[in-house]
C-alpha positions in Angstrom: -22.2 1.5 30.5 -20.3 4.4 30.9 -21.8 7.6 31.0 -19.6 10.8 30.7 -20.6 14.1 32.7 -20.0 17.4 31.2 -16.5 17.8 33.0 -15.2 14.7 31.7 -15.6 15.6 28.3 -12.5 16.8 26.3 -13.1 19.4 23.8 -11.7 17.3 21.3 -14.6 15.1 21.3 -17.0 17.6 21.2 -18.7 17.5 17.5 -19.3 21.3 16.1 -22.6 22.0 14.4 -20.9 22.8 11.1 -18.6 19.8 11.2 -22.2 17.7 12.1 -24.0 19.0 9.8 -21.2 18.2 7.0 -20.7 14.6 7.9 -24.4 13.8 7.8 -24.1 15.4 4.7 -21.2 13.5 3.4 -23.1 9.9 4.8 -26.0 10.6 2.9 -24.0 11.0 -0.1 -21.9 8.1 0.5 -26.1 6.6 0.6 -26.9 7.9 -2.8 -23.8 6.4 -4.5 -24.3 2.9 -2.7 -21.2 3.1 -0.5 -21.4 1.5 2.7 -20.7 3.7 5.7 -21.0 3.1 9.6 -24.2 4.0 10.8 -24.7 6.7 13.6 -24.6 10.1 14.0 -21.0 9.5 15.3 -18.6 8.3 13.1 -15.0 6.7 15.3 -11.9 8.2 14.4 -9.9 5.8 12.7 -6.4 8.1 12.1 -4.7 8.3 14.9 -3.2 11.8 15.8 0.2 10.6 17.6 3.3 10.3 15.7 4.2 6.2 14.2 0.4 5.1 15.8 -0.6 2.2 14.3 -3.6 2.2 11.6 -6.3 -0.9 12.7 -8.3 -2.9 9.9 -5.8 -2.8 7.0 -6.5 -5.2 4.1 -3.9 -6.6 1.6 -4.7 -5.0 -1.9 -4.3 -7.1 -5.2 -2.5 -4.5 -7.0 0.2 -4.4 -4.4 3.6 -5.7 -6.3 5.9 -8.2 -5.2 9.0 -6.0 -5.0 10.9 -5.6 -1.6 10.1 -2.4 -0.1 12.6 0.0 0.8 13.3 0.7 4.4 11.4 2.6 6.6 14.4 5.4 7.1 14.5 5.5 3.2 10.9 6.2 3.0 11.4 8.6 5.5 14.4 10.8 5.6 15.1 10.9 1.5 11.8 12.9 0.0 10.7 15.6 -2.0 8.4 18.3 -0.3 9.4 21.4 -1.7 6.7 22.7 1.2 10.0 21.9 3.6 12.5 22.6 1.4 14.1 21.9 -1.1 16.9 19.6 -0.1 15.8 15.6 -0.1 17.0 15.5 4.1 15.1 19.2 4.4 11.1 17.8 4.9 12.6 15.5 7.4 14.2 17.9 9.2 11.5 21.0 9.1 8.4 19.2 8.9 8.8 18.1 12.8 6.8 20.2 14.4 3.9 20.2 11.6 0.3 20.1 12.9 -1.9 17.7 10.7 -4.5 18.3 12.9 -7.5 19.1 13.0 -7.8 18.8 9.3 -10.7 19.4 6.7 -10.6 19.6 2.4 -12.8 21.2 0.8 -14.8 20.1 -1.9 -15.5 22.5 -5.0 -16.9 22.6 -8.8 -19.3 20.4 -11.0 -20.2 18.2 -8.9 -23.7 17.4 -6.7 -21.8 17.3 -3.2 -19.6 19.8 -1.6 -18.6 21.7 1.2 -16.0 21.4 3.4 -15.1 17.7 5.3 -13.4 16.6 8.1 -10.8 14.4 7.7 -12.4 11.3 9.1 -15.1 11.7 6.9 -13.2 10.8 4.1 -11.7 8.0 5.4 -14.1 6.2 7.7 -16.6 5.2 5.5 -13.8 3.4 3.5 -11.9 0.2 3.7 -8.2 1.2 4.5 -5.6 -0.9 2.3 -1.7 -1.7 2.1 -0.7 -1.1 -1.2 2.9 -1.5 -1.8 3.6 0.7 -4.5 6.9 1.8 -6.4 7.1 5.6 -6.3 9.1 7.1 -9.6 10.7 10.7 -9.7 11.9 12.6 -12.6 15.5 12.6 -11.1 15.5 9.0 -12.6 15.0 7.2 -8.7 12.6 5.3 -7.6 11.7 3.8 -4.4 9.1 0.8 -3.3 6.7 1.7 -0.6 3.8 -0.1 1.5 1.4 3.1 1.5 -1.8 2.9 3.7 -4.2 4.3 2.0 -8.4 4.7 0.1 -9.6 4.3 -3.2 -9.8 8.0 -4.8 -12.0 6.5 -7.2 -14.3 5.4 -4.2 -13.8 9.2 -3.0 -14.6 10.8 -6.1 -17.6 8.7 -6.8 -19.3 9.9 -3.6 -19.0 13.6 -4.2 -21.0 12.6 -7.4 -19.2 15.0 -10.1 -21.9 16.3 -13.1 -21.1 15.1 -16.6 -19.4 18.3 -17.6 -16.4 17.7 -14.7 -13.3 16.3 -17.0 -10.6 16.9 -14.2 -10.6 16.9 -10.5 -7.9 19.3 -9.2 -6.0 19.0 -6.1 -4.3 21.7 -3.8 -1.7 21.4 -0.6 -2.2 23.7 2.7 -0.7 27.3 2.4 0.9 27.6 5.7 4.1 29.6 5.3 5.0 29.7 8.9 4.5 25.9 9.4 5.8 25.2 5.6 9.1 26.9 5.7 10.0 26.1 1.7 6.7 27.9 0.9 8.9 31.3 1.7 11.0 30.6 -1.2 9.6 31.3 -4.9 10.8 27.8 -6.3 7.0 27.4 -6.8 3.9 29.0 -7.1 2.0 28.2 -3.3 -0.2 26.6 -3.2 0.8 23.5 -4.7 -1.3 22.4 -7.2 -1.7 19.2 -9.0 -4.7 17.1 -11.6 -5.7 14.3 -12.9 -8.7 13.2 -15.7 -11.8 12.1 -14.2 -10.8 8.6 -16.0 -7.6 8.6 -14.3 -8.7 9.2 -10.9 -11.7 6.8 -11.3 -9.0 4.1 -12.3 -8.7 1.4 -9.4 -5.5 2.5 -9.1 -4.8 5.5 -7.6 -5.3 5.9 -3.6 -5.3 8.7 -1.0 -2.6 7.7 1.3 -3.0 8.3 5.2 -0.5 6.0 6.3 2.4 4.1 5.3 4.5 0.8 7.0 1.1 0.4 8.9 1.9 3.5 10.7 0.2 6.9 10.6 1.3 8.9 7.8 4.9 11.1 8.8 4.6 14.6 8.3 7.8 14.5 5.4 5.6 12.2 3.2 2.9 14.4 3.1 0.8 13.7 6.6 -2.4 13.6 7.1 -3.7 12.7 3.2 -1.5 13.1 0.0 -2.0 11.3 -3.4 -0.5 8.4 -4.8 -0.8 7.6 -8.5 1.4 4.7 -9.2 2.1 4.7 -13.0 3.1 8.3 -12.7 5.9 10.4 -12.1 6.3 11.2 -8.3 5.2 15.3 -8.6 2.0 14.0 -9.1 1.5 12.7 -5.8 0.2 16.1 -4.1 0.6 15.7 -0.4 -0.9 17.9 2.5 -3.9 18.3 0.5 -6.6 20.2 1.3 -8.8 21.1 -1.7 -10.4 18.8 -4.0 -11.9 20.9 -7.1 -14.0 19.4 -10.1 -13.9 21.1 -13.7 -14.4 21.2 -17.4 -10.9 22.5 -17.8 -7.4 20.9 -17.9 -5.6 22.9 -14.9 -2.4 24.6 -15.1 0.0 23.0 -12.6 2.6 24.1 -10.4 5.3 21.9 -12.4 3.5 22.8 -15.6 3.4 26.8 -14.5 7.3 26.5 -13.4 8.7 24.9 -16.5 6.3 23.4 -19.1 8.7 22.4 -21.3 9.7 20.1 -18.9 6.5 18.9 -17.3 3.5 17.8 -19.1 0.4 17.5 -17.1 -0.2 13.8 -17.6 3.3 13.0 -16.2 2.7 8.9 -17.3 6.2 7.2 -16.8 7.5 7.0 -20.0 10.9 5.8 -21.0 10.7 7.3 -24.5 10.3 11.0 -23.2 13.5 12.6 -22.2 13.3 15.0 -19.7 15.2 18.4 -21.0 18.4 17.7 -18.5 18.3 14.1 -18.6 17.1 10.4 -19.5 14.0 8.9 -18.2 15.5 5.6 -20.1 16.8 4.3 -17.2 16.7 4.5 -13.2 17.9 3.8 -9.9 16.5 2.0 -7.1 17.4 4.0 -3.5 19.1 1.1 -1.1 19.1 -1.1 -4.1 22.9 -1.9 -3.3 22.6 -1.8 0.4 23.4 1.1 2.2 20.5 3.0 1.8 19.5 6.9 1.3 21.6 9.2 -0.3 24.8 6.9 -0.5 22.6 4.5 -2.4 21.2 7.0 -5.4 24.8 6.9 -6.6 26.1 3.9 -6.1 22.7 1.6 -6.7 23.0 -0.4 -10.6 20.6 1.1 -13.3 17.7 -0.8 -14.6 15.6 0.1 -17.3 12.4 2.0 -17.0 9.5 0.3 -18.0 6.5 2.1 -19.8 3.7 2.8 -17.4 5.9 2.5 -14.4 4.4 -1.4 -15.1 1.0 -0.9 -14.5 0.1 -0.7 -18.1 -2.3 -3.5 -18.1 -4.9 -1.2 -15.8 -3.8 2.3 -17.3 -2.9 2.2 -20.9 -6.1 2.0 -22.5 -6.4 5.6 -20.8 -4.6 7.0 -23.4 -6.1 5.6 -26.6 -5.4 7.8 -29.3 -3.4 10.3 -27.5 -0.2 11.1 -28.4 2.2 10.7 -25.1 5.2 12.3 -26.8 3.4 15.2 -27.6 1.3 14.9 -24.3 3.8 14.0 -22.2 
């Protein structure tokens, strides 16, 4: 066995008392809600920092589709991350030198457990999956992408939120020299996004730390963003940070820059026009070859389908509600 002496140590792998005291904190919680979690007082780090690092022990996920995933320099290079800027070539560009870590979120509101949590305590005690998931803007494009990712509803569950919590809120980092595009005042910083406590407890949505079976790139939202497949694509917060439960519907940053044009459930929905343009239809970036940018404009149409296709899992969380109105 091989026993380190003090000098050999990096700081790196030197545990602080808070961070210690949080992950036993988060374990025992994982406990109560009958999670399984390694044992130890030391959990392994299973994120790699380094850029394009392979992610070990992925598992294939049932409610992956069977479309052909765009290419990795589509994924990649053609985003939206208003944090970098607004152009779709800008987060690739400024989000280079972006430090995702050391990283923690923060866990607030009505619920039993909180406190602030590393990074790897979030995803260590869960089973990392491949889910290859199409990804639907407003713009009317879409692209299909194999994310790496947890089950929020496995996250949410362990933070055990009180009856009274209806929504769990999420917020991005606030880091205006790092985040260039949070300079501008296209949006209120910090980003802020929300979902139900039905919706994120659906099996579908997932924190995403990864995608390609690589380490998540800083331009898609490194180290943890959200990924709600059935929704329009400013739903999926990335950088985030902050994880809030309430009673109240939030106001989000789409919703506080133009609410006429952004509802806060944001459910793909071919019979709700945006303002500008239709949501009837969409293209598929590198449908036609090609790729990227040439490809939004010279890809064919297809019609949007209600739900973004996952209707069968999502639909019935919307009984009753009007999704004109509510859009």
């Amino acid at each position: 066995m091989l026993i380190k002496k003090p000098v050999d140590i990096r700081p790196s792998e030197i545990t602080s008392k808070e961070s210690y005291f949080n992950r036993r904190k988060f374990m025992q919680a994982a406990a109560l809600a009958g999670g399984s979690i390694v044992a130890g007082d030391a959990l392994p780090a299973i994120i790699p920092n380094e850029k394009r690092a392979k992610l070990e022990g992925i598992v294939p996920s049932e409610f992956s589709t069977d479309e052909t995933p765009n290419s990795y320099d589509d994924v990649t290079t053609y985003n939206n991350y208003y944090e970098f800027g607004l152009r779709k070539d800008d987060p690739f560009r400024n989000s280079q030198e972006f430090k995702p870590r050391p990283w923690s979120i923060e866990v607030t509101g009505d619920a039993e457990v909180t406190g602030s949590f590393a990074l790897e305590d979030f995803v260590n005690s869960q089973t990392l999956e491949e889910r290859i998931y199409r990804l639907r803007c407003v713009e009317a494009w879409s692209m299909v992408i194999p994310w790496v990712g947890i089950s929020l509803a496995d996250v949410v569950k362990r933070f055990k939120p009180l009856s009274k919590a209806k929504y769990v809120v999420f917020e991005t980092l606030l880091d205006r020299d790092q985040m260039p595009g949070q300079r501008s005042r296209s949006l209120r910083w910090p980003y802020v996004e929300g979902l139900t406590i039905a919706e994120a407890t659906n099996p579908l949505p997932i924190l995403a730390v990864g995608v390609f079976g690589e380490v998540l790139p800083n331009q898609n939202g490194a180290p943890l963003r959200l990924i709600v497949p059935w929704k329009y694509g400013f739903k999926s917060i990335k950088g985030i940070v902050r994880m809030h439960f309430t009673d109240k519907q939030p106001r989000t940053s789409w919703d506080l820059a133009a609410s006429h044009e952004y509802g806060f459930y944001a459910n793909v929905n071919p019979n709700v026009d945006h303002p500008r343009w239709s949501q009837a239809r969409e293209r598929r970036i590198g449908a036609d070859q090609g790729g990227g940018f040439q490809s939004l404009f010279s890809a064919s149409k297809q019609d949007t389908v209600m739900f973004n296709g996952y209707g069968e899992h999502v639909a019935h969380l919307y009984d009753g509600l009007d999704l004109k109105k509510n859009f």
